[in-house]
Chimera marker file (.cmm) of the C-alpha trace (Angstrom):
<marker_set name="trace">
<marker id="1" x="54.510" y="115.207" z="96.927" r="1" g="1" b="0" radius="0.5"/>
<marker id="2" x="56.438" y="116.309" z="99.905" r="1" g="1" b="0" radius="0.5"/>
<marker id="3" x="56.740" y="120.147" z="100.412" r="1" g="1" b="0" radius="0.5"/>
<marker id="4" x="60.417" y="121.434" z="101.838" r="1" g="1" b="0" radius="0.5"/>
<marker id="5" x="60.959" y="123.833" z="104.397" r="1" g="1" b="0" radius="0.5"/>
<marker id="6" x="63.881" y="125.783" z="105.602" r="1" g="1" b="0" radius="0.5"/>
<marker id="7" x="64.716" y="123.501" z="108.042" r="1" g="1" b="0" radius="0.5"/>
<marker id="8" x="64.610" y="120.598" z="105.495" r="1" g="1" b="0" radius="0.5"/>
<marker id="9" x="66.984" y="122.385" z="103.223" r="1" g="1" b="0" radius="0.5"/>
<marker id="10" x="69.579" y="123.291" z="106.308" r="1" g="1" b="0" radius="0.5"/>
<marker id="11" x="69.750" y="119.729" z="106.873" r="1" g="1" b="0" radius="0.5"/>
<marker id="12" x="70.252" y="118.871" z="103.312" r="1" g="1" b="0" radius="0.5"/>
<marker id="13" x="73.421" y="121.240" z="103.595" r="1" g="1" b="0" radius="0.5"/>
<marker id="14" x="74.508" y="119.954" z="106.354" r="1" g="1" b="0" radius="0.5"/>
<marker id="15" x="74.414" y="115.676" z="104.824" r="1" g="1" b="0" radius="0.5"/>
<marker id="16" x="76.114" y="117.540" z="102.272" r="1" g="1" b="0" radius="0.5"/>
<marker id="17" x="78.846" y="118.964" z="104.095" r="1" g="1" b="0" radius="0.5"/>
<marker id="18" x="79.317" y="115.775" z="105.820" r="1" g="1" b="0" radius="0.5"/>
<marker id="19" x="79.568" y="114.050" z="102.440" r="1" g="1" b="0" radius="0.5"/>
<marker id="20" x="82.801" y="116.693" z="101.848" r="1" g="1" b="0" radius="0.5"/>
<marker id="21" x="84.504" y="115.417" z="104.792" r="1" g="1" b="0" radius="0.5"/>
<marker id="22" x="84.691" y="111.731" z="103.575" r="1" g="1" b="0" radius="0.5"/>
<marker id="23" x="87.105" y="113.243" z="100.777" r="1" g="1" b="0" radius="0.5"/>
<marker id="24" x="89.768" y="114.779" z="103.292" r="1" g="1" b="0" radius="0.5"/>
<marker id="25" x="90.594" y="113.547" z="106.161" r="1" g="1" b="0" radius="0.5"/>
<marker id="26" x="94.428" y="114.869" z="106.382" r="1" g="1" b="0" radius="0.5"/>
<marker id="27" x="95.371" y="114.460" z="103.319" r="1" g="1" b="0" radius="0.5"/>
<marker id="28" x="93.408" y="111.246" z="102.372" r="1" g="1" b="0" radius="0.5"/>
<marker id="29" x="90.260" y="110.269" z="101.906" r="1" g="1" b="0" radius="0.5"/>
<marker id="30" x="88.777" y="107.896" z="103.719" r="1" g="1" b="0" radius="0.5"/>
<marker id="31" x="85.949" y="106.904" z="101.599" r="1" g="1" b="0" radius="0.5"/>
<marker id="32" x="83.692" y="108.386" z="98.786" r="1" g="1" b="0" radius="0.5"/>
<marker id="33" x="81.740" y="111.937" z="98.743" r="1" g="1" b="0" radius="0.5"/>
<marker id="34" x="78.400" y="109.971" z="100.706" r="1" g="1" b="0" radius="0.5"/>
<marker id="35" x="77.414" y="111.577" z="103.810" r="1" g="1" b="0" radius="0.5"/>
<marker id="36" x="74.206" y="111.558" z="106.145" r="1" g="1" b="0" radius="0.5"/>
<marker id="37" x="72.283" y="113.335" z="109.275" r="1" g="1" b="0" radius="0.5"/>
<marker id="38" x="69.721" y="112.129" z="111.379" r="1" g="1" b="0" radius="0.5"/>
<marker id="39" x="67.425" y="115.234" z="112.655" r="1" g="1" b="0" radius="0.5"/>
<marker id="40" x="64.819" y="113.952" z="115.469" r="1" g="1" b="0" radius="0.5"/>
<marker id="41" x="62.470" y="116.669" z="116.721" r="1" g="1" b="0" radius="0.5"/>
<marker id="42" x="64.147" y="119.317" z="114.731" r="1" g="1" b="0" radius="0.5"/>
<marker id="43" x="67.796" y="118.769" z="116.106" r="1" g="1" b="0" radius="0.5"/>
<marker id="44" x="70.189" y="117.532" z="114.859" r="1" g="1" b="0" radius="0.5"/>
<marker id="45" x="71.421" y="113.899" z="116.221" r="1" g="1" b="0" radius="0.5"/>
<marker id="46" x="74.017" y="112.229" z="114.542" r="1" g="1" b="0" radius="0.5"/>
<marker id="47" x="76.173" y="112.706" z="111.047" r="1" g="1" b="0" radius="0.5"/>
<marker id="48" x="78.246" y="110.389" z="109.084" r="1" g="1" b="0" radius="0.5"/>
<marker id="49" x="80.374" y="110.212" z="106.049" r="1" g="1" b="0" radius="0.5"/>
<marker id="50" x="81.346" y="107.030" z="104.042" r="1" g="1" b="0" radius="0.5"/>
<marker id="51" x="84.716" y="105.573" z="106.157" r="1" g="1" b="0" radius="0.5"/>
<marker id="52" x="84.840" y="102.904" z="103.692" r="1" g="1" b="0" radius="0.5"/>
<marker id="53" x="89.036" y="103.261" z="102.546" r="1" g="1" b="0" radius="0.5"/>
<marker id="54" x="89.237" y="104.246" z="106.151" r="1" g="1" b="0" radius="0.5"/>
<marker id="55" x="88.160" y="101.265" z="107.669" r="1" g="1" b="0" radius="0.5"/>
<marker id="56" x="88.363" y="98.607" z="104.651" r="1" g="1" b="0" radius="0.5"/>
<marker id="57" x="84.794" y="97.865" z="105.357" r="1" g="1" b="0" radius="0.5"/>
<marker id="58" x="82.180" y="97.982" z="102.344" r="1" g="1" b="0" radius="0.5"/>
<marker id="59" x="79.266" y="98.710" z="104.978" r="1" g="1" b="0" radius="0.5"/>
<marker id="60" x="81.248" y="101.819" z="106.149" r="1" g="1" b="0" radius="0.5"/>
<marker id="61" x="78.770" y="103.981" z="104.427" r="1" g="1" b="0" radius="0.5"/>
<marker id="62" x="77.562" y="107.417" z="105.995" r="1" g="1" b="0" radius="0.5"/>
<marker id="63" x="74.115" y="106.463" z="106.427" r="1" g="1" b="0" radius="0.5"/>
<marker id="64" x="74.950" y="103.607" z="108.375" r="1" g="1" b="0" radius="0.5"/>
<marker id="65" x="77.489" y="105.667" z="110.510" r="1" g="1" b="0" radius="0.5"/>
<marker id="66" x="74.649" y="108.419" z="111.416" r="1" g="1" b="0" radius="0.5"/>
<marker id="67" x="72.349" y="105.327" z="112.275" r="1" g="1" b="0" radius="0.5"/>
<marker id="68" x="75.025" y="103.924" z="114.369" r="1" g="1" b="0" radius="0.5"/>
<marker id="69" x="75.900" y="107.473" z="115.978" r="1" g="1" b="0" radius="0.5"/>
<marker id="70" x="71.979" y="108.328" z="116.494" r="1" g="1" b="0" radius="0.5"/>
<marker id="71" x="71.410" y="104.678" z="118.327" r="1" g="1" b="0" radius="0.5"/>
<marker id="72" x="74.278" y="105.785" z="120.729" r="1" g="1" b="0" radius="0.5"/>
<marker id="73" x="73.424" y="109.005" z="121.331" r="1" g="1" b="0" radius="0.5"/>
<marker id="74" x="69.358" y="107.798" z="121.945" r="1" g="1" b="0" radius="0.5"/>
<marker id="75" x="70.503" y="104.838" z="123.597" r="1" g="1" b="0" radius="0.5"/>
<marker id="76" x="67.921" y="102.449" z="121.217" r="1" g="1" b="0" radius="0.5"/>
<marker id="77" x="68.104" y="101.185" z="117.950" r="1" g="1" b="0" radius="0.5"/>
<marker id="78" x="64.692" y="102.085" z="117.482" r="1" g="1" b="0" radius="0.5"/>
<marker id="79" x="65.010" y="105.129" z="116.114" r="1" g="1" b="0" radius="0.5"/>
<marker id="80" x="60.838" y="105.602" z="115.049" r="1" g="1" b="0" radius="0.5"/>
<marker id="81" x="60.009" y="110.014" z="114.702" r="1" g="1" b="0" radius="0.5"/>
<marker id="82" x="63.581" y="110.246" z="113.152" r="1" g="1" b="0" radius="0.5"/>
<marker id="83" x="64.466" y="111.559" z="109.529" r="1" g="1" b="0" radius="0.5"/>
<marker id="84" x="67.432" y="110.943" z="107.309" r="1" g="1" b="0" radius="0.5"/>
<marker id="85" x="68.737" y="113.266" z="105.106" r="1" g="1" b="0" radius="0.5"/>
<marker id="86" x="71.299" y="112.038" z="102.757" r="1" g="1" b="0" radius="0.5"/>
<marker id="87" x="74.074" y="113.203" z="100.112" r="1" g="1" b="0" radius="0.5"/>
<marker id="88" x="72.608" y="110.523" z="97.478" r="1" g="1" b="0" radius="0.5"/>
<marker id="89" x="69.946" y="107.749" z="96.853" r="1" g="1" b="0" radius="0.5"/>
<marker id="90" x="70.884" y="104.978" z="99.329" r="1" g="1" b="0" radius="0.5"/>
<marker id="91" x="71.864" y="101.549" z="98.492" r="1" g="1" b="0" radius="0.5"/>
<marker id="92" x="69.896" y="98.978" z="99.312" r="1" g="1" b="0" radius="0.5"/>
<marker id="93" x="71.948" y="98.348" z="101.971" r="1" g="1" b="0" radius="0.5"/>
<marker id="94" x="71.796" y="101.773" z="103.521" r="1" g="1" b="0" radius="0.5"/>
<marker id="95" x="67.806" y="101.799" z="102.680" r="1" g="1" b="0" radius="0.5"/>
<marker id="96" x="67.122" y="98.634" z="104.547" r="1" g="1" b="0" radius="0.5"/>
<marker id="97" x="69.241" y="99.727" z="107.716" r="1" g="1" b="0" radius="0.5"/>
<marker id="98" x="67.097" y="102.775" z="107.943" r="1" g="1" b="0" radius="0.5"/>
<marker id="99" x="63.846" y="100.620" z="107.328" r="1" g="1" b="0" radius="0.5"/>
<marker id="100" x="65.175" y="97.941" z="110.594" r="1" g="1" b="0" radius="0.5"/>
<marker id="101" x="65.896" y="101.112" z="112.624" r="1" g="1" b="0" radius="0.5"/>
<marker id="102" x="62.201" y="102.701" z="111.787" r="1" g="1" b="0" radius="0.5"/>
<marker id="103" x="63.824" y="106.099" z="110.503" r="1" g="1" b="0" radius="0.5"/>
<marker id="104" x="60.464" y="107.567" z="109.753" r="1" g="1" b="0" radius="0.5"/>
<marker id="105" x="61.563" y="109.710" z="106.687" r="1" g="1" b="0" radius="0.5"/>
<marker id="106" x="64.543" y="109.525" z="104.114" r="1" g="1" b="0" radius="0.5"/>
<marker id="107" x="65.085" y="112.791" z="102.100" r="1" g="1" b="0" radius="0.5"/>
<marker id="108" x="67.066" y="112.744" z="99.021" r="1" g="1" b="0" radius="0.5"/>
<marker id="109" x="68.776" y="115.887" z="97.226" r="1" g="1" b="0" radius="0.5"/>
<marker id="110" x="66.960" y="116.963" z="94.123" r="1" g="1" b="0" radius="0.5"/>
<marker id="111" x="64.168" y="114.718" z="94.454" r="1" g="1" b="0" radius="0.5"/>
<marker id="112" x="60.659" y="115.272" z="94.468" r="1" g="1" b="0" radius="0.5"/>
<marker id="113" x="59.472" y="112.552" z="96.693" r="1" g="1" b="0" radius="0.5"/>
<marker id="114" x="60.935" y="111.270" z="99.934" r="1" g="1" b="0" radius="0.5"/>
<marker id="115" x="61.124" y="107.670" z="100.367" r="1" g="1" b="0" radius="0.5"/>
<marker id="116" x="58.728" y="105.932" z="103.012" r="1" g="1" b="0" radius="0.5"/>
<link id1="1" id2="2" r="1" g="1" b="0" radius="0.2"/>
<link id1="2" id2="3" r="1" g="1" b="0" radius="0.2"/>
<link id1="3" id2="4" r="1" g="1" b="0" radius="0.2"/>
<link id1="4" id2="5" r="1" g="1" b="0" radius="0.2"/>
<link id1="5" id2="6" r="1" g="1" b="0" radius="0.2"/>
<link id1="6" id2="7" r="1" g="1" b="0" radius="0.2"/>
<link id1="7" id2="8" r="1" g="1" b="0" radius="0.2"/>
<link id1="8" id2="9" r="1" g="1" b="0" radius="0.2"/>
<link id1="9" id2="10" r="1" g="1" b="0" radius="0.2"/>
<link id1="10" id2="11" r="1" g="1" b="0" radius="0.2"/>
<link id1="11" id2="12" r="1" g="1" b="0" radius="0.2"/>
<link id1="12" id2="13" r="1" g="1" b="0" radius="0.2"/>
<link id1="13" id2="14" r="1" g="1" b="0" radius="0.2"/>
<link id1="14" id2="15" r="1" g="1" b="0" radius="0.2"/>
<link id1="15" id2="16" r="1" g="1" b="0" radius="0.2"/>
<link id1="16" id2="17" r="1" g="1" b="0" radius="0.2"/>
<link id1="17" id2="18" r="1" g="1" b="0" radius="0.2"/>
<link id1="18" id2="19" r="1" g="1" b="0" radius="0.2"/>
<link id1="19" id2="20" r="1" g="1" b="0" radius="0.2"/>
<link id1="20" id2="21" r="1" g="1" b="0" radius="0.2"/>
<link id1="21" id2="22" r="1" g="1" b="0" radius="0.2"/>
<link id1="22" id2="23" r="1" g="1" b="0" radius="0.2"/>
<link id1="23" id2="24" r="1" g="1" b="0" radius="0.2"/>
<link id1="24" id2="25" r="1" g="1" b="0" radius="0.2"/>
<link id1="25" id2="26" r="1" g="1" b="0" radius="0.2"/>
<link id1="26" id2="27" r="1" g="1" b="0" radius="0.2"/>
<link id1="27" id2="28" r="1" g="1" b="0" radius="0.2"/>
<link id1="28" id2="29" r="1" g="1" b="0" radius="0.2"/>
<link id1="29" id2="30" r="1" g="1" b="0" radius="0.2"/>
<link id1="30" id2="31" r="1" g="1" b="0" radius="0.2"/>
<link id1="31" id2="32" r="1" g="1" b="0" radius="0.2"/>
<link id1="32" id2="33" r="1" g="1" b="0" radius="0.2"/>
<link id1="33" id2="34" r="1" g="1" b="0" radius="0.2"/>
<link id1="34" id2="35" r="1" g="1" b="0" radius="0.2"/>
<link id1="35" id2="36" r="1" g="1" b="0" radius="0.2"/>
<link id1="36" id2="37" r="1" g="1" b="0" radius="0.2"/>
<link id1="37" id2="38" r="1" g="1" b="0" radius="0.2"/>
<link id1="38" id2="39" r="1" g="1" b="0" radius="0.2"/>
<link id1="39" id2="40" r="1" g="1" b="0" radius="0.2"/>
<link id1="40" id2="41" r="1" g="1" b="0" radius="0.2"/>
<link id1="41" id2="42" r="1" g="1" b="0" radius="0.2"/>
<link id1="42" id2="43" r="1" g="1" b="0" radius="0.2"/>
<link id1="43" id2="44" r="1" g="1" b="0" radius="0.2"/>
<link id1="44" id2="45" r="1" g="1" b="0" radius="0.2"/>
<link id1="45" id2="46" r="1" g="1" b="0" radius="0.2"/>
<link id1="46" id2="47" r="1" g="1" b="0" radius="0.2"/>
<link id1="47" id2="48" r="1" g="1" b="0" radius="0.2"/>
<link id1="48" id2="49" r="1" g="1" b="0" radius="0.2"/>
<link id1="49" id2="50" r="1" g="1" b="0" radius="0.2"/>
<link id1="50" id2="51" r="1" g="1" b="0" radius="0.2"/>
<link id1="51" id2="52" r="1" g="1" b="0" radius="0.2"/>
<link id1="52" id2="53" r="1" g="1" b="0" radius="0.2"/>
<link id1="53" id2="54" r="1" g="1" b="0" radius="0.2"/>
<link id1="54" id2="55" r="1" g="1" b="0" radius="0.2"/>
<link id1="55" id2="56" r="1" g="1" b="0" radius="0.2"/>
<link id1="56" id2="57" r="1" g="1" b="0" radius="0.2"/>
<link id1="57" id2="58" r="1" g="1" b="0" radius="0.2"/>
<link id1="58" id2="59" r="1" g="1" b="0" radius="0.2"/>
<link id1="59" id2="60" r="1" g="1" b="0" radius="0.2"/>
<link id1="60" id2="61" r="1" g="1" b="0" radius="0.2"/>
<link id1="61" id2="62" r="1" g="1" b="0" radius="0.2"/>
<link id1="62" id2="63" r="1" g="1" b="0" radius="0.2"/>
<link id1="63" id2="64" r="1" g="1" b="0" radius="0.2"/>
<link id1="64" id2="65" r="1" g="1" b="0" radius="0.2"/>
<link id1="65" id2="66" r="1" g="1" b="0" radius="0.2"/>
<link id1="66" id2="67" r="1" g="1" b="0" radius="0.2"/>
<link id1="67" id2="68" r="1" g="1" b="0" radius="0.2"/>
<link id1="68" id2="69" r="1" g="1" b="0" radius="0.2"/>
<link id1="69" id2="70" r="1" g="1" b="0" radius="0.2"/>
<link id1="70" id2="71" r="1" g="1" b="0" radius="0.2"/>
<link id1="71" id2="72" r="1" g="1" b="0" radius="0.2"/>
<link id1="72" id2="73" r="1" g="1" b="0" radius="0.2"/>
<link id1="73" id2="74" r="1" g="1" b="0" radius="0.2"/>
<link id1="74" id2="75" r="1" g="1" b="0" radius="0.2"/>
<link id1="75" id2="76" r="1" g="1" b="0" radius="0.2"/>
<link id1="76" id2="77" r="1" g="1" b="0" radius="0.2"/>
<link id1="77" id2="78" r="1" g="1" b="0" radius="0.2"/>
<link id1="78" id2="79" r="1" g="1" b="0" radius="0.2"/>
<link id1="79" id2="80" r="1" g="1" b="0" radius="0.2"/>
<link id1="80" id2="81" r="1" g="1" b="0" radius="0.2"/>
<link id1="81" id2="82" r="1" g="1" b="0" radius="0.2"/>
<link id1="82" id2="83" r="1" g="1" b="0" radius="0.2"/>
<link id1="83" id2="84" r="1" g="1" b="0" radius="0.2"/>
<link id1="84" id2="85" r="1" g="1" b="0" radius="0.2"/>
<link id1="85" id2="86" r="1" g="1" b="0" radius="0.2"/>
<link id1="86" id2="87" r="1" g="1" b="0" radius="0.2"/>
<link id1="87" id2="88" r="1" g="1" b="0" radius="0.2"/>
<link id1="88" id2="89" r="1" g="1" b="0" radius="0.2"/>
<link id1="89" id2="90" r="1" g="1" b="0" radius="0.2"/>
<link id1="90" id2="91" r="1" g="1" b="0" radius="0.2"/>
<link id1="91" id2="92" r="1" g="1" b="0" radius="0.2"/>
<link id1="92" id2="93" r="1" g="1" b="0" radius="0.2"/>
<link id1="93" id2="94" r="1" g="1" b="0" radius="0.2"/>
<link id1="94" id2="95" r="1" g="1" b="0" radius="0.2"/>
<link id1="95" id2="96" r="1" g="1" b="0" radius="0.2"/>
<link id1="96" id2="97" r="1" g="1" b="0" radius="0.2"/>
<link id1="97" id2="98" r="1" g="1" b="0" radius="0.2"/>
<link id1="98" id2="99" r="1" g="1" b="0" radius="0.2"/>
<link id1="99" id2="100" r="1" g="1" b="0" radius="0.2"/>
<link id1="100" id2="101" r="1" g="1" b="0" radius="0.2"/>
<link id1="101" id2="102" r="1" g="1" b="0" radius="0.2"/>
<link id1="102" id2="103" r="1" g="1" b="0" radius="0.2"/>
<link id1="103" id2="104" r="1" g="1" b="0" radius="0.2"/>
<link id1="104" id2="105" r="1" g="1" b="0" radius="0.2"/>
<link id1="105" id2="106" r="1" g="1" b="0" radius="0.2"/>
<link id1="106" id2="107" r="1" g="1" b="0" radius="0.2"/>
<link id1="107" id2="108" r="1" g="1" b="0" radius="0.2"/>
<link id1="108" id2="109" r="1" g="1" b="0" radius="0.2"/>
<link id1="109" id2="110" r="1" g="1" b="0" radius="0.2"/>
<link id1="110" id2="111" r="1" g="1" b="0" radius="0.2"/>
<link id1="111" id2="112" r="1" g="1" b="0" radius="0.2"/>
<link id1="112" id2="113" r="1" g="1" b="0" radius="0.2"/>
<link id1="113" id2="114" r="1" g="1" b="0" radius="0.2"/>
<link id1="114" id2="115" r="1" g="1" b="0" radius="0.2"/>
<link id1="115" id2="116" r="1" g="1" b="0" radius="0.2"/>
</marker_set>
């Protein structure tokens, strides 16, 4: 079992402020309350929210945005050391994007366990 520190639980607040912004976005949402941070040697690299009525793309979900955002911003796709805190469970989709981009940790709200 995984033991959470402060740092862990900032993070956590902010995936779940980014999930917030998918709701409002003048107005309108542009996609449902899923959002995501990427955190590589304790800073913070990349957030997303689910852009999927934004875009009119089902892949448009906020874990894949923060794993497109931390690629840029690292210039790699390999994004090995990295963790991924997240508003929900991630799809399958979402789960297997983080596996091809070697995100080293997921963490989950409310959950005991991370997933490997």
């Amino acid at each position: 079992m995984s033991t959470y520190n402060q740092a862990d639980i900032d993070a956590m607040r902010e995936a779940i402020k980014a999930s917030a912004t998918a709701l409002q976005d003048n107005g309108t949402p542009i996609g449902g309350p899923f959002g995501s941070v990427i955190y590589k040697d304790g800073k913070m690299i990349a957030s997303g929210c689910n852009h999927v009525l934004a875009d009119n793309d089902a892949s448009a979900h906020g874990e894949v945005y923060a794993i497109r955002k931390a690629s840029q911003v690292l210039g790699t796709w390999d994004l090995s050391g990295a963790v991924l805190y997240t508003s929900c469970e991630p799809c399958p989709m979402c789960l297997m994007t983080a596996k091809w981009a070697n995100i080293s940790k997921i963490y989950l709200p409310r959950q005991e366990k991370t997933l490997p």
